[in-house]
PyMOL Python script that loads the backbone (N, CA, C, O; Angstrom):
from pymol import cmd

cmd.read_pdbstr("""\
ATOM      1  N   UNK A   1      -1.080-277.846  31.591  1.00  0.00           N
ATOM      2  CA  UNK A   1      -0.118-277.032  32.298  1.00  0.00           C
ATOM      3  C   UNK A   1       0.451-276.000  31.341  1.00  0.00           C
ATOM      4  O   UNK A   1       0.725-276.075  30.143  1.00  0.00           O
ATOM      5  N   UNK A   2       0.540-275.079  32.166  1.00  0.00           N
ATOM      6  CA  UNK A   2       1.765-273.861  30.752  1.00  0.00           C
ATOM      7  C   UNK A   2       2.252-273.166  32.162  1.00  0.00           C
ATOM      8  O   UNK A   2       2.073-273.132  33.379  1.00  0.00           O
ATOM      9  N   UNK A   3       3.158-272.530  30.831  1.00  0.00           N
ATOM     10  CA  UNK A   3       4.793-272.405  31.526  1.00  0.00           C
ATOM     11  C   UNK A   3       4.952-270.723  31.489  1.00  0.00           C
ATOM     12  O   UNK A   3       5.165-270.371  30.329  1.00  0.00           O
ATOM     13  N   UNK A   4       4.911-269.647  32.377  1.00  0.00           N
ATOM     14  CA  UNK A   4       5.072-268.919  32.117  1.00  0.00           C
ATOM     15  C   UNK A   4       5.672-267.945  33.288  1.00  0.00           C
ATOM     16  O   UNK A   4       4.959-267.852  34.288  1.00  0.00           O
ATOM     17  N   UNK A   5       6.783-267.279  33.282  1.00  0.00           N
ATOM     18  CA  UNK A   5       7.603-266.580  33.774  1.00  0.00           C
ATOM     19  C   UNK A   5       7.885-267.494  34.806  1.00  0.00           C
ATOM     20  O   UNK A   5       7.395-267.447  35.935  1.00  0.00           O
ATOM     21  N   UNK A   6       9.297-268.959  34.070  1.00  0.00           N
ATOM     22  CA  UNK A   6       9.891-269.469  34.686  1.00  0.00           C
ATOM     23  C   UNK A   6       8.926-270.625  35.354  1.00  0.00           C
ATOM     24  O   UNK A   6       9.468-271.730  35.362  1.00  0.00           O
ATOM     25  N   UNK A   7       7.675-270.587  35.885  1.00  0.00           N
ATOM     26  CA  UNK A   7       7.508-271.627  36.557  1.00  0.00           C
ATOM     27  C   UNK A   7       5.857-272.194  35.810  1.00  0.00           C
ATOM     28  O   UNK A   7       5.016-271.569  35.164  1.00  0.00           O
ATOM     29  N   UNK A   8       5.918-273.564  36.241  1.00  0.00           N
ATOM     30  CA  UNK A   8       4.795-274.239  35.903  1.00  0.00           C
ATOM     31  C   UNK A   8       3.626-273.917  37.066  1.00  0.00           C
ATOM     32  O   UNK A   8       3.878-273.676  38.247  1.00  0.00           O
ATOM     33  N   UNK A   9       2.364-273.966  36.493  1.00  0.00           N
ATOM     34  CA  UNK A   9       1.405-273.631  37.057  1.00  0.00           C
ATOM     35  C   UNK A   9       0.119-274.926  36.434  1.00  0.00           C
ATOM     36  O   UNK A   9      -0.031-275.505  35.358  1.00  0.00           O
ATOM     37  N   UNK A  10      -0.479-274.944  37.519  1.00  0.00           N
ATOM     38  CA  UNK A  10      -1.436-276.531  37.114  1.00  0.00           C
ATOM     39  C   UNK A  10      -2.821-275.520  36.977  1.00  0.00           C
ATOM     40  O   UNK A  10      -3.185-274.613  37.724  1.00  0.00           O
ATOM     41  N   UNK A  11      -3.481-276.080  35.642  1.00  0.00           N
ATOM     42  CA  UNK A  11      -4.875-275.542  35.772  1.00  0.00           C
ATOM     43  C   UNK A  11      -5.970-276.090  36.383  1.00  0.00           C
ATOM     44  O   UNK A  11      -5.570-277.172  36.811  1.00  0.00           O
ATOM     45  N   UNK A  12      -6.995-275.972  36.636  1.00  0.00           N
ATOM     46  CA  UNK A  12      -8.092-276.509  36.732  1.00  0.00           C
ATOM     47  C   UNK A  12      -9.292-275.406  37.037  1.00  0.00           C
ATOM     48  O   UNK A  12      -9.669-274.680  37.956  1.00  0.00           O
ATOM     49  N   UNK A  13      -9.684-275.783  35.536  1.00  0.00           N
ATOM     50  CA  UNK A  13     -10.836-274.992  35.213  1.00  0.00           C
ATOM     51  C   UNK A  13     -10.291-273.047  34.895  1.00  0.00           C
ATOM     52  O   UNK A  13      -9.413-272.657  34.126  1.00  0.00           O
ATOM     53  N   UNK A  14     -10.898-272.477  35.507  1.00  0.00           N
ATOM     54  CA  UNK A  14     -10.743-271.183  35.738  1.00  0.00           C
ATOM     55  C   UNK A  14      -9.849-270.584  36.851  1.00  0.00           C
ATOM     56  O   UNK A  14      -9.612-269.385  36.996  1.00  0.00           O
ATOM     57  N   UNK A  15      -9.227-271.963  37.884  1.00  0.00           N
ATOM     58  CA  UNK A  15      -8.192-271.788  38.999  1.00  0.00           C
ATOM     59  C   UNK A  15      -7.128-272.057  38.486  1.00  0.00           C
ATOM     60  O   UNK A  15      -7.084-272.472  37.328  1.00  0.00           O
ATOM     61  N   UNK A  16      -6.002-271.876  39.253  1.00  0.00           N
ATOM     62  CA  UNK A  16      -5.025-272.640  39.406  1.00  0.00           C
ATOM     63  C   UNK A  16      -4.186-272.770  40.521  1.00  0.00           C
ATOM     64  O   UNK A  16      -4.166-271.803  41.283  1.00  0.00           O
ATOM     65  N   UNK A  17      -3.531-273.678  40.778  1.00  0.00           N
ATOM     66  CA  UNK A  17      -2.769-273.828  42.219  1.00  0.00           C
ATOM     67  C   UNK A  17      -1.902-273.350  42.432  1.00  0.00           C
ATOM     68  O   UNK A  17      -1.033-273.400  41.561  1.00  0.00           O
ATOM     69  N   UNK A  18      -1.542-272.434  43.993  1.00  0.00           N
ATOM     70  CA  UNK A  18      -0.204-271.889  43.836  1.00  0.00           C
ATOM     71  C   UNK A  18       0.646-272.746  44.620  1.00  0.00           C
ATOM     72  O   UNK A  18       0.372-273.946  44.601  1.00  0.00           O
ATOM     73  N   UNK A  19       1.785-272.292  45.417  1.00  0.00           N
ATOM     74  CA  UNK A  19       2.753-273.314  45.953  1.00  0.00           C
ATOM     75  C   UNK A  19       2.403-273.514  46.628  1.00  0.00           C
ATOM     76  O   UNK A  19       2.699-274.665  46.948  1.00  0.00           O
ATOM     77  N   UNK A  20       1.566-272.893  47.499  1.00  0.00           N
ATOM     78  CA  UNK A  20       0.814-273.938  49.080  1.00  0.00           C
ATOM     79  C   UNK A  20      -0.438-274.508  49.244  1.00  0.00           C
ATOM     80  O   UNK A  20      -1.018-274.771  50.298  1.00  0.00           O
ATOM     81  N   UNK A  21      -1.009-274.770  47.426  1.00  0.00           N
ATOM     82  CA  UNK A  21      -2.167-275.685  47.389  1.00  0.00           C
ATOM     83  C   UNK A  21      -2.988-274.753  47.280  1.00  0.00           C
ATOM     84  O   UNK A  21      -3.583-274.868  46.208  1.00  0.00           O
ATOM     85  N   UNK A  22      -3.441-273.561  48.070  1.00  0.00           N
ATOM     86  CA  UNK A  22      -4.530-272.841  47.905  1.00  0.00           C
ATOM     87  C   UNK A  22      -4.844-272.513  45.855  1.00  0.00           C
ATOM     88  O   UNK A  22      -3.993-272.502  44.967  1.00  0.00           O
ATOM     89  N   UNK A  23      -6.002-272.347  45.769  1.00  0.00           N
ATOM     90  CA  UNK A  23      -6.732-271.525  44.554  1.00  0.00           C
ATOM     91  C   UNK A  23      -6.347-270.433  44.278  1.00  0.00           C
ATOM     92  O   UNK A  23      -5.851-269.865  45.250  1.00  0.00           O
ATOM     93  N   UNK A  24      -6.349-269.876  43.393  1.00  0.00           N
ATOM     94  CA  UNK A  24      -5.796-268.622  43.084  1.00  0.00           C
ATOM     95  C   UNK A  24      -6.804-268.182  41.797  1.00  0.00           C
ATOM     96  O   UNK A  24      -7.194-269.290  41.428  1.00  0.00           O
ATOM     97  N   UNK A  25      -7.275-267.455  41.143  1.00  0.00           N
ATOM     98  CA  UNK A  25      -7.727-267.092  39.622  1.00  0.00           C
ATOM     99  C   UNK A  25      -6.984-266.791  39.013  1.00  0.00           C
ATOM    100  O   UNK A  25      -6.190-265.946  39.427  1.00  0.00           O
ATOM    101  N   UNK A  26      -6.848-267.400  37.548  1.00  0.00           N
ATOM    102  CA  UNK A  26      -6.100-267.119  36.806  1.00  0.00           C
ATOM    103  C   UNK A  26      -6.267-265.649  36.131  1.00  0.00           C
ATOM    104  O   UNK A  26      -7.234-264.894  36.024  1.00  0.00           O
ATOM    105  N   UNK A  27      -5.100-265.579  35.781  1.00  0.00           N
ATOM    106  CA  UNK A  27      -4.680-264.038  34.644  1.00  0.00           C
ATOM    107  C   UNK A  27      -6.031-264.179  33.857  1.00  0.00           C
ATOM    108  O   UNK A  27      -6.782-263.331  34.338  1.00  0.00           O
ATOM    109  N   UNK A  28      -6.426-264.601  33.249  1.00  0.00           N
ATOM    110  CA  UNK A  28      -7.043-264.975  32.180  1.00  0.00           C
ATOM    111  C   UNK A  28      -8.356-264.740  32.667  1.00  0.00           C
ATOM    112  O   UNK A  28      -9.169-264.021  32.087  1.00  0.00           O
ATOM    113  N   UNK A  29      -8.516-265.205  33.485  1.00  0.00           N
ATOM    114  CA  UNK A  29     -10.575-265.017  34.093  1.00  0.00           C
ATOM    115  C   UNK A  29     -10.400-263.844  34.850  1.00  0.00           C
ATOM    116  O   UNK A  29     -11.478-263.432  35.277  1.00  0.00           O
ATOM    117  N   UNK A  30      -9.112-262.933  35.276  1.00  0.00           N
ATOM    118  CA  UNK A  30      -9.427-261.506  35.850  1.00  0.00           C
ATOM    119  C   UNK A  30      -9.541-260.732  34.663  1.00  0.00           C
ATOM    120  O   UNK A  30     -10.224-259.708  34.693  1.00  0.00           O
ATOM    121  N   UNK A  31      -8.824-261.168  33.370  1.00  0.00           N
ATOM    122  CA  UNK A  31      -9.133-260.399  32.093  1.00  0.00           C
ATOM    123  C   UNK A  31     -10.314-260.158  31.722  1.00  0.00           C
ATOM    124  O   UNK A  31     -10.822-259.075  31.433  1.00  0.00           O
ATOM    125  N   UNK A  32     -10.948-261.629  31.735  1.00  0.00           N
ATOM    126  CA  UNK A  32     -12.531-261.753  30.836  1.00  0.00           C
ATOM    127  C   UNK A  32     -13.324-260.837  32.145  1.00  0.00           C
ATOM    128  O   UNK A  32     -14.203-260.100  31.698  1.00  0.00           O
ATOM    129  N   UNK A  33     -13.136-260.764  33.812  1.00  0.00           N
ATOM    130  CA  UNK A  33     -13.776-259.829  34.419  1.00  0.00           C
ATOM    131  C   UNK A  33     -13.887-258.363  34.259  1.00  0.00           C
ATOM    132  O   UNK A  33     -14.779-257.641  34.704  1.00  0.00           O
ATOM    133  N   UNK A  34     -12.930-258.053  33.611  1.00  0.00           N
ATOM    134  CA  UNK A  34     -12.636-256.992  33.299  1.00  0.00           C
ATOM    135  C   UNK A  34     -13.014-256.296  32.158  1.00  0.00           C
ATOM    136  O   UNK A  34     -12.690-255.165  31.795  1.00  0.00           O
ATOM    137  N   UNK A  35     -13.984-257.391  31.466  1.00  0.00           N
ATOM    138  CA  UNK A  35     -14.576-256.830  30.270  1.00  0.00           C
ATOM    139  C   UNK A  35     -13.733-256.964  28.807  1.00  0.00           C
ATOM    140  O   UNK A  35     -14.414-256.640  27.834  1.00  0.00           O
ATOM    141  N   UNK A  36     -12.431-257.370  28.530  1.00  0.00           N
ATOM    142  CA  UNK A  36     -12.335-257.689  27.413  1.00  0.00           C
ATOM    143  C   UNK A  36     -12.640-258.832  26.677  1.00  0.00           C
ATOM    144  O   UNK A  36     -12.698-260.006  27.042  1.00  0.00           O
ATOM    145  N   UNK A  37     -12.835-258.298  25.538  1.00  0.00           N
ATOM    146  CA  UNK A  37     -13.627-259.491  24.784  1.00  0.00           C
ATOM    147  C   UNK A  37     -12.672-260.761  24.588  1.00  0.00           C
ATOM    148  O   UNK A  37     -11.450-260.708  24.720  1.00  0.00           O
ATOM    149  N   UNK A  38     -13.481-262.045  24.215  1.00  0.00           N
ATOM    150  CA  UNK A  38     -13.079-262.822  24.536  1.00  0.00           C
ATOM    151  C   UNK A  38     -11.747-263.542  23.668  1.00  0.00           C
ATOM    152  O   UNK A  38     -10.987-264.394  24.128  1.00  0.00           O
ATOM    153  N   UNK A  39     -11.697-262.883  22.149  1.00  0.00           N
ATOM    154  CA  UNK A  39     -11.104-262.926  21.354  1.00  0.00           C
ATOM    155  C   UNK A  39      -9.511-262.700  21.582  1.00  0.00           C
ATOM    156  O   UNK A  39      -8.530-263.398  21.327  1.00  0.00           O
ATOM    157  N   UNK A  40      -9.658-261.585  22.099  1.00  0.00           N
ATOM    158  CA  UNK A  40      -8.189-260.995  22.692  1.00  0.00           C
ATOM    159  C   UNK A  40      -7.841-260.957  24.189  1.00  0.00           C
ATOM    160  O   UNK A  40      -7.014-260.165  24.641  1.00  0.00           O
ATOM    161  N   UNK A  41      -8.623-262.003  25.062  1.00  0.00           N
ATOM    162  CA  UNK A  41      -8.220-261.932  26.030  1.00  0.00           C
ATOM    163  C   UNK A  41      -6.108-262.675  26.095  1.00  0.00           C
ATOM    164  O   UNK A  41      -5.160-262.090  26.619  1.00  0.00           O
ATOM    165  N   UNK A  42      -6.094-263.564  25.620  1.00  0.00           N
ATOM    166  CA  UNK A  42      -5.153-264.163  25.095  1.00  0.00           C
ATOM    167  C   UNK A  42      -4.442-263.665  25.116  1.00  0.00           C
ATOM    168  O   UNK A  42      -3.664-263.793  26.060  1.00  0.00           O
ATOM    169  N   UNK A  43      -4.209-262.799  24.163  1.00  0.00           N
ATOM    170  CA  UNK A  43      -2.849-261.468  23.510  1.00  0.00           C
ATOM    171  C   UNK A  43      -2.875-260.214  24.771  1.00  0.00           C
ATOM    172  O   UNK A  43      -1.859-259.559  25.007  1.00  0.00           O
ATOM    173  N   UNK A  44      -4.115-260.005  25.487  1.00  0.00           N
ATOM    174  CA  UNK A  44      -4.037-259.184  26.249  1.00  0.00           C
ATOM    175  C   UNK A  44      -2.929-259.706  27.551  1.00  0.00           C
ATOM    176  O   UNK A  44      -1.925-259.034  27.787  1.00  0.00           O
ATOM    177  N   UNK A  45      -3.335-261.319  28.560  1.00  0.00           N
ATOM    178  CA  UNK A  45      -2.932-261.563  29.278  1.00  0.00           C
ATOM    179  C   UNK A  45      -1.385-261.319  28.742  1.00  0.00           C
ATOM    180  O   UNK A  45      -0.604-260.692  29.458  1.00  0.00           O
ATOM    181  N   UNK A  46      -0.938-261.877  27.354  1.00  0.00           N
ATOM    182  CA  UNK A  46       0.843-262.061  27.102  1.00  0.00           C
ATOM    183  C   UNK A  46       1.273-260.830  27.522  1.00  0.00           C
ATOM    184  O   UNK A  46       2.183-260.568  28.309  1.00  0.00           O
ATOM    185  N   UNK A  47       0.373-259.938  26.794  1.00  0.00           N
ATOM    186  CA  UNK A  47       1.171-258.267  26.415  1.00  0.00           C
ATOM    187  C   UNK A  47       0.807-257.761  28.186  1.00  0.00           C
ATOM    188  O   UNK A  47       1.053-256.562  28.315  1.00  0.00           O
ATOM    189  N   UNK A  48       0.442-258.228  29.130  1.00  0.00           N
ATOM    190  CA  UNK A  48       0.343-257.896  30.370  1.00  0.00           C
ATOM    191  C   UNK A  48       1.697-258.629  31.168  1.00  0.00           C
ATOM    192  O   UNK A  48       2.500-258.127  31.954  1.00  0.00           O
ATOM    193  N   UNK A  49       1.619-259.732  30.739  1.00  0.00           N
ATOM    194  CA  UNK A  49       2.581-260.059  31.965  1.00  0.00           C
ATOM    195  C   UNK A  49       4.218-260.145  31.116  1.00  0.00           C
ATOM    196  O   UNK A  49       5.076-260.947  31.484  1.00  0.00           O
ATOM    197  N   UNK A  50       4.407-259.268  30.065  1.00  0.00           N
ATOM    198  CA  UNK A  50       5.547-258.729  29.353  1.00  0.00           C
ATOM    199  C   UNK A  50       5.489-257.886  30.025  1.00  0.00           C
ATOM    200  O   UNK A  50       6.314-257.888  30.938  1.00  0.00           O
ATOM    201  N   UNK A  51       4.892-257.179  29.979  1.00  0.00           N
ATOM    202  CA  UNK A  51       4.776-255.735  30.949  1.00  0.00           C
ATOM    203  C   UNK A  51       5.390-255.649  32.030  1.00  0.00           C
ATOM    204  O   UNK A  51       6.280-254.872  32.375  1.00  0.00           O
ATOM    205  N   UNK A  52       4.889-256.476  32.564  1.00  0.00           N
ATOM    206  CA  UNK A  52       5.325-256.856  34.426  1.00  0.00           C
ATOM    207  C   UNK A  52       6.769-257.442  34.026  1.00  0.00           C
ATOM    208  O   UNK A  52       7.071-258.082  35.033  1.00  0.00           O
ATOM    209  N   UNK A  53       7.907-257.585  33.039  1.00  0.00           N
ATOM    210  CA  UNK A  53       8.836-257.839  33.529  1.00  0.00           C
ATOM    211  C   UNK A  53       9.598-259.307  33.802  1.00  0.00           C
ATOM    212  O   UNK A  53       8.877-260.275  34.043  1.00  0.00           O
ATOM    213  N   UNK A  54      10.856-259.454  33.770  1.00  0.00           N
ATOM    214  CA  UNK A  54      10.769-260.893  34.176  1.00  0.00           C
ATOM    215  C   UNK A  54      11.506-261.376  35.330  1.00  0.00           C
ATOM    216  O   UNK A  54      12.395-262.221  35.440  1.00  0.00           O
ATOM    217  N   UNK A  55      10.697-260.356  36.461  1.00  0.00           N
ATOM    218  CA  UNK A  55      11.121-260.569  37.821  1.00  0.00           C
ATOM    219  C   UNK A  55      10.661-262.399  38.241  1.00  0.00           C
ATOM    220  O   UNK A  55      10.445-263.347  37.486  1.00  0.00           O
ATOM    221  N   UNK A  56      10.653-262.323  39.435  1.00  0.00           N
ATOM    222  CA  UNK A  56      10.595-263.591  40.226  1.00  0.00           C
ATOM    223  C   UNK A  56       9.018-264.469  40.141  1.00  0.00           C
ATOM    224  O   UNK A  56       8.643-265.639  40.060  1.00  0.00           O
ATOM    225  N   UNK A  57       8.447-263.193  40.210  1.00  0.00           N
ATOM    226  CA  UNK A  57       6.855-263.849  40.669  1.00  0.00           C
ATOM    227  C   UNK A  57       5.578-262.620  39.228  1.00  0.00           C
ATOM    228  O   UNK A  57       4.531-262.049  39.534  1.00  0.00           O
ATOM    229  N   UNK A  58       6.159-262.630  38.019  1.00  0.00           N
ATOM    230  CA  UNK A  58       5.309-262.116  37.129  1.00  0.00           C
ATOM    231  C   UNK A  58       3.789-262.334  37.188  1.00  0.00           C
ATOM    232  O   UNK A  58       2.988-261.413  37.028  1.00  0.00           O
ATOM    233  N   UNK A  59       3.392-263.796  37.461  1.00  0.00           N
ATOM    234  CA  UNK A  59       2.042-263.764  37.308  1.00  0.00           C
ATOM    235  C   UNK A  59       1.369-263.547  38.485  1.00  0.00           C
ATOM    236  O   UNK A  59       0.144-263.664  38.436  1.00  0.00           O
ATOM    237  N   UNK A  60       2.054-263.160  39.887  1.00  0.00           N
ATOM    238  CA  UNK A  60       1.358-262.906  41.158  1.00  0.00           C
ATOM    239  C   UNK A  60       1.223-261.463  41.435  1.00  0.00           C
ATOM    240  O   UNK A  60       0.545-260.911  42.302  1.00  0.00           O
ATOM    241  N   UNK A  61       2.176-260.836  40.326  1.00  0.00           N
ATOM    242  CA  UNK A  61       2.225-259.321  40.027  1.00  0.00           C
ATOM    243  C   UNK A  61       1.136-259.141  39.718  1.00  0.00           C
ATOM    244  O   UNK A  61       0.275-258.636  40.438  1.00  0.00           O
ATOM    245  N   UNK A  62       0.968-259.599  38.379  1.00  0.00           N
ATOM    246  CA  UNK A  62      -0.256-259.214  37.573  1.00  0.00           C
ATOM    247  C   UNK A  62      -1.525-259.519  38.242  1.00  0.00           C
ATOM    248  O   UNK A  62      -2.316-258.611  38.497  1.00  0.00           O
ATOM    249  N   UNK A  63      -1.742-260.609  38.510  1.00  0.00           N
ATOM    250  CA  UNK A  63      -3.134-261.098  39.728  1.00  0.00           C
ATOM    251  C   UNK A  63      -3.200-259.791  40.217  1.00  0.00           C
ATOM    252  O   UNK A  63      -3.979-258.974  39.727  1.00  0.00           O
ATOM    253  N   UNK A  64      -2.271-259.462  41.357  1.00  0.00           N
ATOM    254  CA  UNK A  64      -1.994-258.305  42.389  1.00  0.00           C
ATOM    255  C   UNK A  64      -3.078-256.990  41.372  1.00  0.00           C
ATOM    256  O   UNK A  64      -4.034-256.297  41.720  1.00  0.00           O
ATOM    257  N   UNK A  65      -2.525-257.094  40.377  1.00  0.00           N
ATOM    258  CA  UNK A  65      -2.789-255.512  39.839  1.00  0.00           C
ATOM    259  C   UNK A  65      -4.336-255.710  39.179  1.00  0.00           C
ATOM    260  O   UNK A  65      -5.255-254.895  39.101  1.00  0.00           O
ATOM    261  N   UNK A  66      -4.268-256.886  38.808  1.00  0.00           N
ATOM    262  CA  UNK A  66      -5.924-256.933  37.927  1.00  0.00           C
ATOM    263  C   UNK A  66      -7.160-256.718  38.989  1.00  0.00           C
ATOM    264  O   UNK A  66      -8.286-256.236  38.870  1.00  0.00           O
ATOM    265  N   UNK A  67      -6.273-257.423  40.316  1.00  0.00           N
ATOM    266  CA  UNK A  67      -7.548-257.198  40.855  1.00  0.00           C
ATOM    267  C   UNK A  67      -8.018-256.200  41.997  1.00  0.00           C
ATOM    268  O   UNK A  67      -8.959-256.137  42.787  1.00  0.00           O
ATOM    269  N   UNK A  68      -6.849-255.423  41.677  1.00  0.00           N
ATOM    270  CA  UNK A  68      -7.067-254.166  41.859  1.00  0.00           C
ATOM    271  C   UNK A  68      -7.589-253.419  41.401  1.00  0.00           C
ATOM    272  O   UNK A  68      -8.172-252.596  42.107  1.00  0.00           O
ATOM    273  N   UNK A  69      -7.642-253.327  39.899  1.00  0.00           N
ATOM    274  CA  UNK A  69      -9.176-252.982  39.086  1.00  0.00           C
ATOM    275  C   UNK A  69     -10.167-253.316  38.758  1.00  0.00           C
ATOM    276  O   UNK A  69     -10.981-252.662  38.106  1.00  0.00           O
ATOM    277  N   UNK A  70     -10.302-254.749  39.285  1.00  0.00           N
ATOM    278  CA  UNK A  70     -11.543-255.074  39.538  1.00  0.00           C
ATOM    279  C   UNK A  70     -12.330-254.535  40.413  1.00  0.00           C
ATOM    280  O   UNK A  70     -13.504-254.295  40.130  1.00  0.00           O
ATOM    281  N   UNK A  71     -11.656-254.185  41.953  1.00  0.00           N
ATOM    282  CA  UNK A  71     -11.958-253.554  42.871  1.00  0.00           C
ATOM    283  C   UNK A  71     -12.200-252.198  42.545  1.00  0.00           C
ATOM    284  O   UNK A  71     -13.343-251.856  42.848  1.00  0.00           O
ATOM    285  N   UNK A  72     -11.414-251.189  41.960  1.00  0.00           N
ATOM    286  CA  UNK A  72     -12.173-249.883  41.202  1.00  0.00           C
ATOM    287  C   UNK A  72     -12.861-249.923  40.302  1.00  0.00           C
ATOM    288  O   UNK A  72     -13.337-248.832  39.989  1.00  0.00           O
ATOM    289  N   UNK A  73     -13.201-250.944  39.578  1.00  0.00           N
ATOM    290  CA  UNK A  73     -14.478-251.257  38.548  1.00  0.00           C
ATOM    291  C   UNK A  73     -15.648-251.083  39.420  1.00  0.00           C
ATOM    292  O   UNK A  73     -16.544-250.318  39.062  1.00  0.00           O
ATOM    293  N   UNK A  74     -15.708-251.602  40.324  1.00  0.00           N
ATOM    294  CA  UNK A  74     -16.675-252.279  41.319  1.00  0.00           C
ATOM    295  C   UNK A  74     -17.192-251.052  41.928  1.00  0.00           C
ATOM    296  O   UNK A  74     -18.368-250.742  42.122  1.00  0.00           O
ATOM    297  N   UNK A  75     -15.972-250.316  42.236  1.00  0.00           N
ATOM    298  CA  UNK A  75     -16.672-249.475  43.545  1.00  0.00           C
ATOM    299  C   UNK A  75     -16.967-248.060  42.058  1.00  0.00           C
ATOM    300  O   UNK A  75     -17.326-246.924  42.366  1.00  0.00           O
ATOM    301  N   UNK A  76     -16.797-248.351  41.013  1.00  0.00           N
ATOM    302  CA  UNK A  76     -17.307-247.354  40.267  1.00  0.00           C
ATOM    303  C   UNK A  76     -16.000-246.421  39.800  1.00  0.00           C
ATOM    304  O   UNK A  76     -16.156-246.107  38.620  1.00  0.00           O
ATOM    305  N   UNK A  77     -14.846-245.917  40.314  1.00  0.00           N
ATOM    306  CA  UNK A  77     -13.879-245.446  40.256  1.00  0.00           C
ATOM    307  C   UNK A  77     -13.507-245.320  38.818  1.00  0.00           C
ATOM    308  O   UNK A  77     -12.434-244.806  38.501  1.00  0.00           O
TER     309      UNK A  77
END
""", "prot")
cmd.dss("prot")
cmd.show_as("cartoon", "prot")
cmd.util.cbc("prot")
cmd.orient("prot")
């Protein structure tokens, strides 16, 4: 488990659970989709969800936004 912006989050594997049980992908495997290497994915996710602030829901922000560039990765953009 780790602890980050206020609330606990359960891993498993490359998921993790949100409050109503469903799967979600972690910060961390939209990073490594995104092409950074694997070394600094780590320091990348921190220095990302610093970024985002320490509103209510930081890591559903960040999800929100990564995979939004995944989606313009994709379509080439």
């Amino acid at each position: 488990m780790s602890k980050r912006g206020g609330k606990m989050l359960e891993r498993n594997g490359m998921r993790q659970f949100d409050q109503v049980g469903q799967t979600v992908p972690t910060i961390e495997s939209l990073v490594e989709r995104l092409g950074v290497p694997a070394d600094r994915v780590e320091t990348f996710t921190y220095a990302l969800v610093k970024a985002f602030g320490k509103e209510d829901q930081p890591d559903k922000r960040v999800r929100e936004f990564l995979e939004f560039k995944l989606k313009e990765k994709m379509q080439g953009i």
